[in-house]
N, C-alpha and C positions, 0 to 999 in steps of 0.2 A: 141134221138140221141144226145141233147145238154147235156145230162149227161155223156154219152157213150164219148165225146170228151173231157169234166170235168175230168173225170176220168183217160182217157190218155194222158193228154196233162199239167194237173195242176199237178197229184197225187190225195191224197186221199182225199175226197171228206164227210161232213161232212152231216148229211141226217135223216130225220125220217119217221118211219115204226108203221106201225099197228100191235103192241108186245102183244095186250088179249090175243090171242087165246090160248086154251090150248094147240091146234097143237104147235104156237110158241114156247110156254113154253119149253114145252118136246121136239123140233127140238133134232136129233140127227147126223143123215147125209140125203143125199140126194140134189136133189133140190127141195126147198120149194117150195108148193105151194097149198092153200088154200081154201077154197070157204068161209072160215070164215072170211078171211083179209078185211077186208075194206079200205077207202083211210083215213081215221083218224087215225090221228098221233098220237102216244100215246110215243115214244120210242125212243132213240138215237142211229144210229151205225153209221160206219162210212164204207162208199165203197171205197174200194184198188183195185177193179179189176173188170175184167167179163170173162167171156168163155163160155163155147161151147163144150155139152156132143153129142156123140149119140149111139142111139140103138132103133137097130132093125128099120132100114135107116130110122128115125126120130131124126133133132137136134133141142135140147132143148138150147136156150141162157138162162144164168145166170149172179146174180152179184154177187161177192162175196163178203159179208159183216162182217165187223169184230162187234164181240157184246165185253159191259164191262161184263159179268155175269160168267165170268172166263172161262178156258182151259176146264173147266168139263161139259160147256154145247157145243153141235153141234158137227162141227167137230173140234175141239181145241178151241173153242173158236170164231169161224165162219161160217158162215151160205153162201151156196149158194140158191140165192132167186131167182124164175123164172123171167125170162126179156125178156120186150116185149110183157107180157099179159096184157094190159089194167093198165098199173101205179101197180102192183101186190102190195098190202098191202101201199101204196101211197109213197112208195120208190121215186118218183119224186116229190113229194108234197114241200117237204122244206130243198131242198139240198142249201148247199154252200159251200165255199171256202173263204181264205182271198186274200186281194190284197194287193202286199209289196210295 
């Protein structure tokens, strides 16, 4: 939740994720979501937001995360990461923000 308030209330929220996997790698759309992620941090992206899919009367929260690895990986260049499963790929692990 302390993320989830980070994110709406500072902006974009700077963060790292568990990037091995070769699921990561290849991300193309979707929301991610792994059983290969672990909570080590290996990667930098930065979170700009979150939402809320559903189908088939089940909703999925997501973060949406912007990668450096260019427009030609995910979905432009960003990734929606499942949230709210257990720290998914340790996305809470080593968030921050500056203070002005």
């Amino acid at each position: 939740m302390a993320l989830e308030q980070a994110v709406a209330t500072k902006g974009p929220i700077s963060l790292g994720v568990d990037a091995q996997s070769f699921q990561f790698h290849f991300y193309k759309s979707g929301i991610f979501a792994s059983r290969w992620c672990t909570h080590h941090v290996n990667h930098a992206m930065l979170a700009v937001g979150y939402g809320a899919e559903q189908e088939d009367n089940k909703t999925t929260n997501y973060w949406i995360l912007k990668n450096s690895w260019s427009k030609k990986w995910g979905e432009q260049g960003y990734m929606r990461l499942v949230k709210g499963v257990d720290n998914h790929c340790g996305v809470a692990n080593q968030a921050c923000y500056p203070i002005m």
